[in-house]
Every structure is written in structure tokens, then in C-alpha cells.
C-alpha positions as CSV (number, residue, x, y, z in Angstrom):
1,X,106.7,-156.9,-99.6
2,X,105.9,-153.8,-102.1
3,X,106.6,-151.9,-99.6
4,X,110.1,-153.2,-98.9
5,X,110.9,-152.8,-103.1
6,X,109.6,-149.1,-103.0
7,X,112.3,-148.4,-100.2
8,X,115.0,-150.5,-101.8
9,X,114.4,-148.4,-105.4
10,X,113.8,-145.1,-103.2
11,X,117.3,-145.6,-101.5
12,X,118.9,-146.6,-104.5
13,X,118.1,-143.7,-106.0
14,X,119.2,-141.4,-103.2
15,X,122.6,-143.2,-103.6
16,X,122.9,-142.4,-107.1
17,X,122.0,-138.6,-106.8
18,X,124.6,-138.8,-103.8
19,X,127.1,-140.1,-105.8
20,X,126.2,-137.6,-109.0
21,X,126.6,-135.0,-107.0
22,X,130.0,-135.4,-105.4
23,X,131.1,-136.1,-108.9
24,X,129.8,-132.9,-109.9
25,X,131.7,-131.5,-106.9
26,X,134.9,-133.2,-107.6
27,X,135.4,-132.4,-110.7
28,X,134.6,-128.8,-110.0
29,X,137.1,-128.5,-107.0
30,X,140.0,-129.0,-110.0
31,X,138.7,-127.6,-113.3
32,X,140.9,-124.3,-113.0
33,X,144.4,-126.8,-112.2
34,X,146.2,-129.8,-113.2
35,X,149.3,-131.3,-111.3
36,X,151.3,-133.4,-113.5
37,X,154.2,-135.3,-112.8
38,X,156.5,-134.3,-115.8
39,X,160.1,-135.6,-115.4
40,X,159.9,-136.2,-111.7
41,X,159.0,-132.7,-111.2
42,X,155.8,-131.3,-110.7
43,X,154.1,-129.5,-113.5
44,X,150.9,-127.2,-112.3
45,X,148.5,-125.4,-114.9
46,X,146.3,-123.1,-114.3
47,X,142.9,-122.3,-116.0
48,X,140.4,-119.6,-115.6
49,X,137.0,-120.5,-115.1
50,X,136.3,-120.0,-119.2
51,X,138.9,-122.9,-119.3
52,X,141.3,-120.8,-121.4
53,X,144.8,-122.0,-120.1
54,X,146.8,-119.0,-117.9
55,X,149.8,-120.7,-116.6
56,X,151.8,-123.4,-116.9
57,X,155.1,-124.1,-114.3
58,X,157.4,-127.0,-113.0
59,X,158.6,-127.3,-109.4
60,X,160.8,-129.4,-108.3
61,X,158.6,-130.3,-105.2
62,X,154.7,-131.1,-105.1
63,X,152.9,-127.5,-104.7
64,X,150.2,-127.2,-102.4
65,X,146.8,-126.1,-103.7
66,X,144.1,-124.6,-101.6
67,X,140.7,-123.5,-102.4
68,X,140.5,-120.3,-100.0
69,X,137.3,-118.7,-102.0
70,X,135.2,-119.3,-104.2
71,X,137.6,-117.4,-106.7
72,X,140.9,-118.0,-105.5
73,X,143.5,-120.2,-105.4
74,X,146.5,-120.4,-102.8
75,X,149.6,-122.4,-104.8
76,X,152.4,-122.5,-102.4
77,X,156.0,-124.2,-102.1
78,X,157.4,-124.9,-98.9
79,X,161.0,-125.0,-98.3
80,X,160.7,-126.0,-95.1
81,X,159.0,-125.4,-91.3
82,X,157.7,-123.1,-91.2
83,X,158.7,-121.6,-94.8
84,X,156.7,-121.1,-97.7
85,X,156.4,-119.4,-101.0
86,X,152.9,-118.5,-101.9
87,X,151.1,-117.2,-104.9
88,X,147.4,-116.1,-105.8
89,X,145.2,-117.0,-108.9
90,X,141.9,-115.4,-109.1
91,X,139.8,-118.3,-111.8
92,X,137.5,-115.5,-112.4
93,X,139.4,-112.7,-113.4
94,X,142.6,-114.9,-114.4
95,X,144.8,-112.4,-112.0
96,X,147.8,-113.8,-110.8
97,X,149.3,-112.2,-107.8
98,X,153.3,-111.8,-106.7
99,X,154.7,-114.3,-104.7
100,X,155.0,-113.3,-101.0
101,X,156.9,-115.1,-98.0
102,X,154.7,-116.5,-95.7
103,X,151.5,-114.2,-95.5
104,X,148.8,-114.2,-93.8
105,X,145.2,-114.1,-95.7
106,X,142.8,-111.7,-94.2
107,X,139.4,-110.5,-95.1
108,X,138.3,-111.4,-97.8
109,X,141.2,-111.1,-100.8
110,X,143.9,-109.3,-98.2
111,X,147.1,-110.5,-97.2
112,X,149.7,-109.5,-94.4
113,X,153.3,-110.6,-94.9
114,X,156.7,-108.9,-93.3
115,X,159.3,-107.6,-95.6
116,X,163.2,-107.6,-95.3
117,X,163.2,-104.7,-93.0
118,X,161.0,-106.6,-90.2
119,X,157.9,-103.9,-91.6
120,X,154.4,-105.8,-91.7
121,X,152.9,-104.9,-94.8
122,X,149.1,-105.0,-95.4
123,X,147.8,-105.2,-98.8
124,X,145.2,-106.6,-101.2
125,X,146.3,-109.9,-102.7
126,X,146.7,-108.8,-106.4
127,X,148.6,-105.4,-105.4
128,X,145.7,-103.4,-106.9
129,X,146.5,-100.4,-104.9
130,X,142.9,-101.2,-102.8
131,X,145.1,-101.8,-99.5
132,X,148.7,-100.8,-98.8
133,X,150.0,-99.9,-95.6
134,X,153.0,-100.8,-93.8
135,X,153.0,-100.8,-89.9
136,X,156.0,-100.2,-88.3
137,X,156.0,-101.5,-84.2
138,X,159.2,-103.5,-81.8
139,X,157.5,-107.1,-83.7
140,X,159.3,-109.6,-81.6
141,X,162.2,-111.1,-83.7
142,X,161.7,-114.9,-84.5
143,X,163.1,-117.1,-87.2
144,X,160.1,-116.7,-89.0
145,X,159.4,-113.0,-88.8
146,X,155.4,-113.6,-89.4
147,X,154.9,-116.0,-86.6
148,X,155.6,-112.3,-84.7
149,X,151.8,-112.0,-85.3
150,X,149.5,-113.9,-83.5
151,X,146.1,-112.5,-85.5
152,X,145.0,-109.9,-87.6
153,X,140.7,-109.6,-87.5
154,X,139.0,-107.2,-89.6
155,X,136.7,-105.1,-87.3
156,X,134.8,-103.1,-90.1
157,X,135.5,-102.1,-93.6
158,X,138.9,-99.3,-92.3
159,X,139.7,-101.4,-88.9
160,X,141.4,-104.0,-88.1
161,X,142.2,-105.8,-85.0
162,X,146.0,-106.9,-84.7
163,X,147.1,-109.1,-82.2
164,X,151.2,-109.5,-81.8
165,X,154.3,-110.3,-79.9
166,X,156.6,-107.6,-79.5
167,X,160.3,-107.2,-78.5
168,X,162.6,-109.9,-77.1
169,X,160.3,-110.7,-74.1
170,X,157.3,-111.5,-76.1
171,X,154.9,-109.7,-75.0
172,X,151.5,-109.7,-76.9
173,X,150.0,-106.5,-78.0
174,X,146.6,-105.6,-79.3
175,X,146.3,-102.9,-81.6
176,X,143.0,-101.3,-83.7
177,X,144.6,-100.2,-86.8
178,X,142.7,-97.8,-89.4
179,X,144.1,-99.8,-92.7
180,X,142.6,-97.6,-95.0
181,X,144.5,-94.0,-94.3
């Protein structure tokens, strides 16, 4: 019967650290954002990770916000399939990037989006000058002009692979391009 109490209090306990702990979690996962509904529109603020407010904006539709580092932030509007408006926030360095039309994250703080003149334009995510190439090719013309790219895989720290569909018969291309030169 002793024994039974000393599991009951030994599980117990195990509960409660569980439970601490995804508390702690939770409340870390939002510390650098709220997302208030202010007038029926949707008011997001961002902090850095000293907790020193560094931006405060209303959208007329709910933002997504993603976690894609440890660092970063993803806030993006969509205006549609497949369309969306997405920004950067770095919570360590308070950094806030442009906003760019549908890109594609790669390595580790890298993005990939096309421009106006169908170019695909490689760059670092807070326009630093680390990364910028554009690469010109026949990128098959869709309705949204990134979905012409089926991957992008960084090979080592000047290659990377990229995978694509090119001119009006789609046919899929693999390329190793030197990003760095």
C-alpha cells in the first residue's frame, strides 16, 4: 500500500514538472509578439528579446506568425492562394527586413523571391549585402511566378542546388549555382 502512495506522489509530481514546463514553453513561443484585436482589425507588436517594444501595426486580416529560428520571425498577410506578403523580425538583433512577395526561406537566414521582371533573386533576409544575386534562366511562367521553383538546397557554404520548371512545357531543371560570386 506504501508502495502504491510513493507512485501516486512520484507521478503527480512528474505531472506537475510536465505541466511547468510547457508553461515555460508557452509563454516563451510569444514573448517577442502580441496579436490584438483592436477595432476589428488585427493589431501585431513586436518585441525584441530585451522586451523593449519595436513595432506596432494593424492589418485588416489576422497575420500569420511563424517561428522559423530560434531568432526569427516570419509575419505574413495573405491575399489570397497562393499570395502572400511576408516580412522578417530578427528578436535578437531587433532587425526588421523588407517585405517580399512570396519567398522562399533557405539556409539559414536566406530568402529567394522573383521580382517584376520574372528574375529570381537570392539574398540574405535583412538585405545586409551577405547574399545578392539575381539568376536569370526561361523560369516557366505561372500565376504565381515562385511556384516556377520547385527547390532551392544549399550544397556548401557558395553552392546551391536549384531545382525548377522552365519555359511553357515545364520542364524541370537542376542547376549548381555558386551564390556567392
Amino acid at each position: 500500500m506504501n508502495k502504491i502512495k510513493e507512485y501516486k506522489k512520484i507521478i503527480i509530481i512528474a505531472i506537475f514538472i510536465g505541466l511547468f514546463i510547457c508553461l515555460i514553453n508557452r509563454k516563451g513561443n510569444h514573448e517577442n509578439f502580441t496579436l490584438n484585436i483592436v477595432n476589428d482589425e488585427y493589431q501585431i507588436t513586436l518585441y525584441n528579446n530585451q522586451g523593449i517594444k519595436i513595432l506596432s501595426e494593424t492589418y485588416p486580416i489576422e497575420p500569420s506568425i511563424a517561428e522559423i529560428s530560434k531568432d526569427i520571425l516570419e509575419i505574413s498577410i495573405t491575399t489570397g492562394s497562393p499570395s502572400r506578403y511576408s516580412y522578417y523580425f530578427n528578436k535578437e538583433s531587433s532587425k526588421i527586413s523588407s517585405t517580399f512577395f512570396n519567398p522562399i526561406i533557405w539556409g539559414d537566414e536566406n530568402i529567394a523571391y522573383m521580382d517584376e521582371n520574372h528574375i529570381l533573386i537570392l539574398t540574405d533576409m535583412f538585405e545586409q549585402g551577405i547574399i545578392y544575386k539575381k539568376i536569370h534562366r526561361d523560369f516557366t511562367e505561372t500565376a504565381d511566378p515562385i511556384s516556377a521553383i520547385i527547390s532551392i538546397e544549399v550544397i556548401d557554404d557558395k553552392n546551391i542546388e536549384l531545382n525548377y520548371y522552365s519555359g511553357p512545357n515545364y520542364i524541370e531543371k537542376i542547376e549548381l549555382i555558386n551564390y556567392t560570386d
